[in-house]
N, CA, C and O atoms as a GROMACS GRO file, in nm:
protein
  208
    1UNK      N    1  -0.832  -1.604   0.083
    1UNK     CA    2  -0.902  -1.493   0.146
    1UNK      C    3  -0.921  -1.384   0.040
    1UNK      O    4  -0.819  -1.340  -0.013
    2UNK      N    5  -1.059  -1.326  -0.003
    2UNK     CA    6  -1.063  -1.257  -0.065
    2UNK      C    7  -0.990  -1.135  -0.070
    2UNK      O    8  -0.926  -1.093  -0.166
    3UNK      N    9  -1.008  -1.075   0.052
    3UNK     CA   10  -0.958  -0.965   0.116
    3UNK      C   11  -0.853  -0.952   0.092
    3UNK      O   12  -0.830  -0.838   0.054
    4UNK      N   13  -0.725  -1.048   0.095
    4UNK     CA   14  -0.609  -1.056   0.066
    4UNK      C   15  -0.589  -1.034  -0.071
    4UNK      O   16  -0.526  -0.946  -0.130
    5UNK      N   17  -0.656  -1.133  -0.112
    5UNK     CA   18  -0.604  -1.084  -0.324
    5UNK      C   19  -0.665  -0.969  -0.341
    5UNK      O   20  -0.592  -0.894  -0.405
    6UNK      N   21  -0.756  -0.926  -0.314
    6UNK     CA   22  -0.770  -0.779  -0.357
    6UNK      C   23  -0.667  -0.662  -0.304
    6UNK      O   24  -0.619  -0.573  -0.373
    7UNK      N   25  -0.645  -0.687  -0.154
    7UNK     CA   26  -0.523  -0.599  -0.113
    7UNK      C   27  -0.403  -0.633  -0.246
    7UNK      O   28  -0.401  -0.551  -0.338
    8UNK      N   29  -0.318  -0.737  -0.254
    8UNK     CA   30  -0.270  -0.800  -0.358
    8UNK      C   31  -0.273  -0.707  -0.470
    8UNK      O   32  -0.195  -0.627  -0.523
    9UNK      N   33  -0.411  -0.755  -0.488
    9UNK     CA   34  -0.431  -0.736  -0.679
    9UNK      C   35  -0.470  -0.587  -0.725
    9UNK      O   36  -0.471  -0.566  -0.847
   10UNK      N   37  -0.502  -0.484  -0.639
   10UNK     CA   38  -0.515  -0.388  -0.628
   10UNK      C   39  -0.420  -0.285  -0.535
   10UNK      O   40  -0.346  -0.198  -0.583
   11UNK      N   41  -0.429  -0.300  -0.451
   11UNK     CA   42  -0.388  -0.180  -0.313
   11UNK      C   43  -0.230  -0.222  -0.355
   11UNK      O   44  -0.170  -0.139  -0.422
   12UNK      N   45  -0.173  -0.323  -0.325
   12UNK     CA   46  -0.050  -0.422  -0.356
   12UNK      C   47   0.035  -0.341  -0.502
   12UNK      O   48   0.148  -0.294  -0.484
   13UNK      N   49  -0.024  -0.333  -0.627
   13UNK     CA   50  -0.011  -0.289  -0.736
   13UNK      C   51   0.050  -0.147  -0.751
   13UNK      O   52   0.154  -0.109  -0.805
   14UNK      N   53  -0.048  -0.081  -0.684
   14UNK     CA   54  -0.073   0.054  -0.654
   14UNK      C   55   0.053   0.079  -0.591
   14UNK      O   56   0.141   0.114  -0.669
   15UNK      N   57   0.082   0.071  -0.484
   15UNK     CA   58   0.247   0.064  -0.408
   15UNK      C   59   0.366   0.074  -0.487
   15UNK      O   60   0.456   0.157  -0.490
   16UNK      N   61   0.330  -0.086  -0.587
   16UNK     CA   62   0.434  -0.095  -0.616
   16UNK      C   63   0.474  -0.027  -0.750
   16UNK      O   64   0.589  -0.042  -0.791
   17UNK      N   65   0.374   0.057  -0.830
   17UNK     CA   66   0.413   0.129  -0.899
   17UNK      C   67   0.462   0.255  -0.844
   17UNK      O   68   0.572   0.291  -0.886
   18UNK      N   69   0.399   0.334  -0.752
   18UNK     CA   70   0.447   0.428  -0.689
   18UNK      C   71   0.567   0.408  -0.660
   18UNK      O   72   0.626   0.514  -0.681
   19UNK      N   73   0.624   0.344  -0.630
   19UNK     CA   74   0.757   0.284  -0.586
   19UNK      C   75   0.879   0.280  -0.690
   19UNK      O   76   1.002   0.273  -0.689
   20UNK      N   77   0.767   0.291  -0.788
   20UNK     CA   78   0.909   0.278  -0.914
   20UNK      C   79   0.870   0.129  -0.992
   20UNK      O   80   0.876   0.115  -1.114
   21UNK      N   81   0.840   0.051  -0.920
   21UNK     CA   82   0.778  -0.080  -0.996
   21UNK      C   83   0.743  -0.030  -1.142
   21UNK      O   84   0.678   0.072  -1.167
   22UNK      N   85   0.804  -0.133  -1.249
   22UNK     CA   86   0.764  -0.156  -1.399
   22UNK      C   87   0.641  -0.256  -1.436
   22UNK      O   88   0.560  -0.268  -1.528
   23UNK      N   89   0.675  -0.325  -1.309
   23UNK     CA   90   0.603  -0.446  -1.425
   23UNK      C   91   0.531  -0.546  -1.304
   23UNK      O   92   0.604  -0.596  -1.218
   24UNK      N   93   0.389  -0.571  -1.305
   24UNK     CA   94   0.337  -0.683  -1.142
   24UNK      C   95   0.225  -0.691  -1.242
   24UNK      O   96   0.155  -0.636  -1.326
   25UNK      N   97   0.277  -0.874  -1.126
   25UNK     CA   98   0.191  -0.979  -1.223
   25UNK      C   99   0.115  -1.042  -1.063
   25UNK      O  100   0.185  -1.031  -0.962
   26UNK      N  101   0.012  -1.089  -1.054
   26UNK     CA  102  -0.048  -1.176  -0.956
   26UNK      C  103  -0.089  -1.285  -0.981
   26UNK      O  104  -0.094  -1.273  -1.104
   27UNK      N  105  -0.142  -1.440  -0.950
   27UNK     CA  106  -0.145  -1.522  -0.960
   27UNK      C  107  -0.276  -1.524  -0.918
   27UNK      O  108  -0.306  -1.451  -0.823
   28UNK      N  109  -0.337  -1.574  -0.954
   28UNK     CA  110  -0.554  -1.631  -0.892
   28UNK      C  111  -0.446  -1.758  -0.787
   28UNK      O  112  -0.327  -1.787  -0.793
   29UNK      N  113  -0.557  -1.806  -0.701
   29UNK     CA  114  -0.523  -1.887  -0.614
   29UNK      C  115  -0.511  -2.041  -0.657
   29UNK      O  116  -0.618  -2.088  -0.697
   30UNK      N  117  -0.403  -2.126  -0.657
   30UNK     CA  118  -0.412  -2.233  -0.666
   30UNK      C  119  -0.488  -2.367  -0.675
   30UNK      O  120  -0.460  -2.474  -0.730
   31UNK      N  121  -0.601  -2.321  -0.596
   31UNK     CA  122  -0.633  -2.412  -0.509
   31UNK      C  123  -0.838  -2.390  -0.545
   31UNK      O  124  -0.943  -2.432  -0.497
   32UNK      N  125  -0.796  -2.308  -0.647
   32UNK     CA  126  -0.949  -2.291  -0.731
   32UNK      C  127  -0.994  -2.377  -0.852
   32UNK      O  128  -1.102  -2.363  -0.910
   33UNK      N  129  -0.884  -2.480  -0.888
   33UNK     CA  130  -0.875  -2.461  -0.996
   33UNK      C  131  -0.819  -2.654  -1.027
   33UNK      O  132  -0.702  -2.684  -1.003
   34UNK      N  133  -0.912  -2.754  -1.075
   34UNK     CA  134  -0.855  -2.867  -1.109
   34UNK      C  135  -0.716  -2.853  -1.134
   34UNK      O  136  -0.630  -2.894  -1.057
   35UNK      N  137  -0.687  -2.779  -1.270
   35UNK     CA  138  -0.512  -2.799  -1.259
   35UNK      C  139  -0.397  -2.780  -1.184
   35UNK      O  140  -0.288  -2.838  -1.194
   36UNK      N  141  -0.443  -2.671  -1.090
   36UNK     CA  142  -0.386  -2.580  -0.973
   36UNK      C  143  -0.371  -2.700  -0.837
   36UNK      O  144  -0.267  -2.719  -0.774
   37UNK      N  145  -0.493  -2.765  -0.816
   37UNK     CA  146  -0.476  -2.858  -0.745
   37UNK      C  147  -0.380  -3.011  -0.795
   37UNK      O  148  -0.319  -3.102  -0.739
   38UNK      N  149  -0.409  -2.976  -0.908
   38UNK     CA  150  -0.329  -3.122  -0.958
   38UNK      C  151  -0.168  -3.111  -0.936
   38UNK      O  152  -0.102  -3.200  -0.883
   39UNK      N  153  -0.109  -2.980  -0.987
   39UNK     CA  154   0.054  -2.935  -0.954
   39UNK      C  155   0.036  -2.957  -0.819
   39UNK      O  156   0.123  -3.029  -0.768
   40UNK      N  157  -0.058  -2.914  -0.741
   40UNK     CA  158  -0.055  -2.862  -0.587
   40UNK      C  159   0.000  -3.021  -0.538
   40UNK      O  160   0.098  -3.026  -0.463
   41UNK      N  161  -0.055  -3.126  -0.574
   41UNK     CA  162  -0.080  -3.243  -0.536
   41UNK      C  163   0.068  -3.323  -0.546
   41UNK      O  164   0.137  -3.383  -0.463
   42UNK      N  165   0.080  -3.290  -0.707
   42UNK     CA  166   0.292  -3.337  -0.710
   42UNK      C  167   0.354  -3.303  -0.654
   42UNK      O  168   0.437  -3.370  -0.592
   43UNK      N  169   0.339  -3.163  -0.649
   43UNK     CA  170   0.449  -3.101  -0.527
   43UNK      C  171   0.444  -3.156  -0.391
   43UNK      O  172   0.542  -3.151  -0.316
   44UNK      N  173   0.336  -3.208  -0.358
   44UNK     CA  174   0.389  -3.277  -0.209
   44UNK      C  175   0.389  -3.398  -0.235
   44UNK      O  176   0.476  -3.466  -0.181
   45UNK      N  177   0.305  -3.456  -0.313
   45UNK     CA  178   0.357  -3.618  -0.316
   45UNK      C  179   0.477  -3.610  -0.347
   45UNK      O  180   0.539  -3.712  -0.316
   46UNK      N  181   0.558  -3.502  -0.413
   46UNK     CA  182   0.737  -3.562  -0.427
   46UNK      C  183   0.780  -3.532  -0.329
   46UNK      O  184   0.859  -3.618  -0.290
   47UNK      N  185   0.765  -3.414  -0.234
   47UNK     CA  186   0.822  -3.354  -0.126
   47UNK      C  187   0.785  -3.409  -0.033
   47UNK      O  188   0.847  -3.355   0.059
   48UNK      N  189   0.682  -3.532   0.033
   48UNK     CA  190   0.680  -3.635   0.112
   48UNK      C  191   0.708  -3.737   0.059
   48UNK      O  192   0.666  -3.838   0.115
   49UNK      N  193   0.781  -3.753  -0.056
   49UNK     CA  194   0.846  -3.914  -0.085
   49UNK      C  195   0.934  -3.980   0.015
   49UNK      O  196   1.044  -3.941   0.055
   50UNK      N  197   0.889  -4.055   0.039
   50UNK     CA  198   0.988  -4.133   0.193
   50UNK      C  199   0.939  -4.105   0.304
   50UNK      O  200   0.947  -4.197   0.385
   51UNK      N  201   0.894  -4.016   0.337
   51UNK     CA  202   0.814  -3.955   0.492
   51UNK      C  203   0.748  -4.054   0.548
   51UNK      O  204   0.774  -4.126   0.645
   52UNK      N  205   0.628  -4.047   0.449
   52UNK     CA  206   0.495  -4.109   0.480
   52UNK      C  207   0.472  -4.272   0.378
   52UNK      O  208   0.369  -4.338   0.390
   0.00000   0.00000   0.00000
């Protein structure tokens, strides 16, 4: 959701420096991205090993 990473990557930021925060990092979405999907993909093929 766009809306969300920008709250996140902006509004999110903003807080947390006010707050005293040093240091924020955000992540782009997983799931944009051949490699992002490829981790995405191990992680459950190991975490349904035996299930299915």
């Amino acid at each position: 959701c766009l809306e969300t990473l920008e709250e996140l990557a902006i509004r999110g930021k903003e807080q947390f420096l006010a707050a005293g925060g040093e240091q924020f990092a955000s992540l782009t979405c997983l799931n944009t991205s051949d490699p992002g999907m490829a981790m995405l993909e191990t992680l459950v093929r190991r975490e349904l090993a035996g299930w299915i």
